[in-house]
C-alpha positions in Angstrom: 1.7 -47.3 65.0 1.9 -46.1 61.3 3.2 -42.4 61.0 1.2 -39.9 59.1 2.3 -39.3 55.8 3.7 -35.5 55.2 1.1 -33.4 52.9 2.0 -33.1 49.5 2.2 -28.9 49.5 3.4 -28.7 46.1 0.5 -30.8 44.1 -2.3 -29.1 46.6 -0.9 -25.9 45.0 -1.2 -27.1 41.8 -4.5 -28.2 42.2 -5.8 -25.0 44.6 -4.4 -22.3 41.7 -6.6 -24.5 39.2 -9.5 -23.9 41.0 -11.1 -26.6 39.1 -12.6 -28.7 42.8 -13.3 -26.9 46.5 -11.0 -26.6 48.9 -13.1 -30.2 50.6 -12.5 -31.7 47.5 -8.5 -30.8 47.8 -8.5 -31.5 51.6 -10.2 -35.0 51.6 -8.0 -36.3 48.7 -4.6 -35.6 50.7 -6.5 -36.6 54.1 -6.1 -32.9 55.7 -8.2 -30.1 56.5 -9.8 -27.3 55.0 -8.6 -25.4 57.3 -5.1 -26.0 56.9 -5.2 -25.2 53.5 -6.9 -22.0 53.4 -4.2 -21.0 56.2 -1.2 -22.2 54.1 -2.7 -20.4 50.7 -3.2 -17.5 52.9 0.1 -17.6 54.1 1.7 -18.0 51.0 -0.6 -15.7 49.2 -1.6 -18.4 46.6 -4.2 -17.7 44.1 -7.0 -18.7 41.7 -5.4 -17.8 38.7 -5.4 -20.5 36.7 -9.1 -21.2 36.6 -10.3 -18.7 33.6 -7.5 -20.4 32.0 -8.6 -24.1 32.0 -12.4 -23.5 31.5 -10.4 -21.5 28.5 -9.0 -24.7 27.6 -11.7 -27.5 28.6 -14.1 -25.0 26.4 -11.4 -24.9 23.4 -10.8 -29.1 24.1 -14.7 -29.6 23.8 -15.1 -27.6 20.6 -12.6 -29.4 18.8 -13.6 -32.6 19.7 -17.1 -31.7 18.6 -15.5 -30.9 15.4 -13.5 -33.8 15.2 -10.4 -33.1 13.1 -6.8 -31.6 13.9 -7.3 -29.2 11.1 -10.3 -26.9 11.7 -10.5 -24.0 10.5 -11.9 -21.1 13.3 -15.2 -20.9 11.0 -15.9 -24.3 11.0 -15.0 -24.2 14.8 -17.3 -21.4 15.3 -20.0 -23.1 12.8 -19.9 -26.0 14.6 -20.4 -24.7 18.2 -23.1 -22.3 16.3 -24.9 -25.7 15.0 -24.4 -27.0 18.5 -26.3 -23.9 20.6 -29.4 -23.6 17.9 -29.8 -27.4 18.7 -30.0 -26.7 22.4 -32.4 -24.4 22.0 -34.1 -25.7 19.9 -34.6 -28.5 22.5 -35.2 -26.1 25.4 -38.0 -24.3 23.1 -40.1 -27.8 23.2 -39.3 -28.7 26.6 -40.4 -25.2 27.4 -43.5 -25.6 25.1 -44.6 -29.3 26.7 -43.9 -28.0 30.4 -46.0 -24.7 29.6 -48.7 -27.5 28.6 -48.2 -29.6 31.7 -48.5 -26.9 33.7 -51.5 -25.6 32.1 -53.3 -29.0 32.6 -52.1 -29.1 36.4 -53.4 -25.7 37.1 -57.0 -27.1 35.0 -56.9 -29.6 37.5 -56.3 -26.9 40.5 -58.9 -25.5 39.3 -61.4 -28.4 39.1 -60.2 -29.2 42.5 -61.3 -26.2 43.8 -64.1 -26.1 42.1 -65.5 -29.7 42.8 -64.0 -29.9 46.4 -67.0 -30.5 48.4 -68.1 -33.0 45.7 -64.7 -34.5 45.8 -65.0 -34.8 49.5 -68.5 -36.6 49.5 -67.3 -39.4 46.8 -64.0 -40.2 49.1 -66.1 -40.0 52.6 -68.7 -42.6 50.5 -66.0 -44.9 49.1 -63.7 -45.0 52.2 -66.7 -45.8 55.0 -65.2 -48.6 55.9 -62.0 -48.1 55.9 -61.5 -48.5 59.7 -57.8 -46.8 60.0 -59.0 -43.8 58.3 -55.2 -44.0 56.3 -57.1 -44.6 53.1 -59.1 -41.4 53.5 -56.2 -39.3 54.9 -54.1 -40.4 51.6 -57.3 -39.7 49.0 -57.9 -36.5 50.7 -54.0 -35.3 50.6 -53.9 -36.5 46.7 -57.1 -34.1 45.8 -55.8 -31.4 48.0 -54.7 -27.7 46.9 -51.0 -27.7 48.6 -50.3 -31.0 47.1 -51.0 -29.7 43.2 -49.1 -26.1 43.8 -46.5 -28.0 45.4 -46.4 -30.4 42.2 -46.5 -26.6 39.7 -43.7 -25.3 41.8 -41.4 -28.1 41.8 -42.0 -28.6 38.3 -41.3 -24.8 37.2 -38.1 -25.2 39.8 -36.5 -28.1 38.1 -37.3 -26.9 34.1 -35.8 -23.9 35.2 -33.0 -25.6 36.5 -32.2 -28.2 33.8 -32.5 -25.0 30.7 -30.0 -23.0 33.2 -27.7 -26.2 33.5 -27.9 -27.4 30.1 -27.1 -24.1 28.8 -24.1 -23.6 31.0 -22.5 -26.6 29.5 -23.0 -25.3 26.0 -21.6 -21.9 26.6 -24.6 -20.4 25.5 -24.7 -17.8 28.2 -21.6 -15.5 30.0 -21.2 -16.9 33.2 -20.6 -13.8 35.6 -18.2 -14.0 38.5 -16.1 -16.5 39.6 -18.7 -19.6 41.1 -17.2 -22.7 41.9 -18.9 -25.9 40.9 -20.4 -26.8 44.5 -21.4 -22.9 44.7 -23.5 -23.3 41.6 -25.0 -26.4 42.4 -25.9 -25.5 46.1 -27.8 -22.5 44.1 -29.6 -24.3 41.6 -30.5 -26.6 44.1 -31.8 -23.9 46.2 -29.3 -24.0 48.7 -28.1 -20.5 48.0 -29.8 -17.5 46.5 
């Protein structure tokens, strides 16, 4: 039988007071629990305090490899990441713009549907007589139905909103309040947590 190999306290430290990956993350990568870390950081009254510090850096890193040379002066920094934002919303104008059109043509459609239902009804009862299993009509009649197109409007609002909030995260664009942790976030976004 193989002995279990000691935890490695020192570098789940390290990588706890980054706060750069959850507690799961930490746990699963030197095979113990959650649990046992919390208890040891509680114990040993570790903290978060790195974190502001390396999005500090990773933000700084990013900026200067946009910029791409050792000697940049902070204007051109600033220009740069200036150039950088306008370009993402720039982008998040037309997506914006082509979804407000998509979703004006979906709700046309909602309203057609409603309009022409019974009529809608008739042509699908006509074309699927003899459809024996009925599975034809059931799937015409869900594809033409009202939940199916507000669902379809939702989701699509949901995940525009989503991607601009995203997008403009990773550009800095916006302050971020409070301290979220990655999986926090996406859980959120995802609607996981409100």
């Amino acid at each position: 039988m193989t002995e279990k190999k000691a935890p490695d306290w020192s570098a789940i430290e390290a990588e706890y007071r980054a706060g750069q990956i959850s507690n799961r993350m930490i746990a699963e990568k030197h095979g113990i629990s959650e649990g046992m870390i919390r208890k040891k950081a509680k114990a040993q009254e570790w903290a978060k305090d790195l974190s502001a510090k390396v999005r500090q850096e990773v933000r700084s890193q990013l900026v200067r490899s946009e910029v791409r040379t050792s000697n940049v002066s902070e204007r051109d920094i600033v220009l740069q990441a200036g150039i950088t934002g306008a370009e993402v919303v720039r982008t998040h104008r037309r997506d914006a713009r082509q979804a407000s059109d998509l979703l004006a043509m979906l709700m046309a459609q909602l309203t057609d549907a409603a309009a022409c239902r019974p009529d809608l009804e008739n042509i699908i009862e006509e074309v699927c007589k003899e459809d024996e299993t009925g599975k034809r009509y059931d799937r015409l009649m869900r594809a033409v139905s009202l939940p199916t197109h507000a669902s379809t409007v939702r989701d699509l609002s949901t995940a525009l909103k989503n991607l601009i909030t995203i997008e403009r995260q990773a550009h800095n664009l916006d302050d971020i309040g409070g301290e979220e942790s990655y999986e926090d976030r996406l859980a959120r976004l995802m609607g996981g947590k409100q």
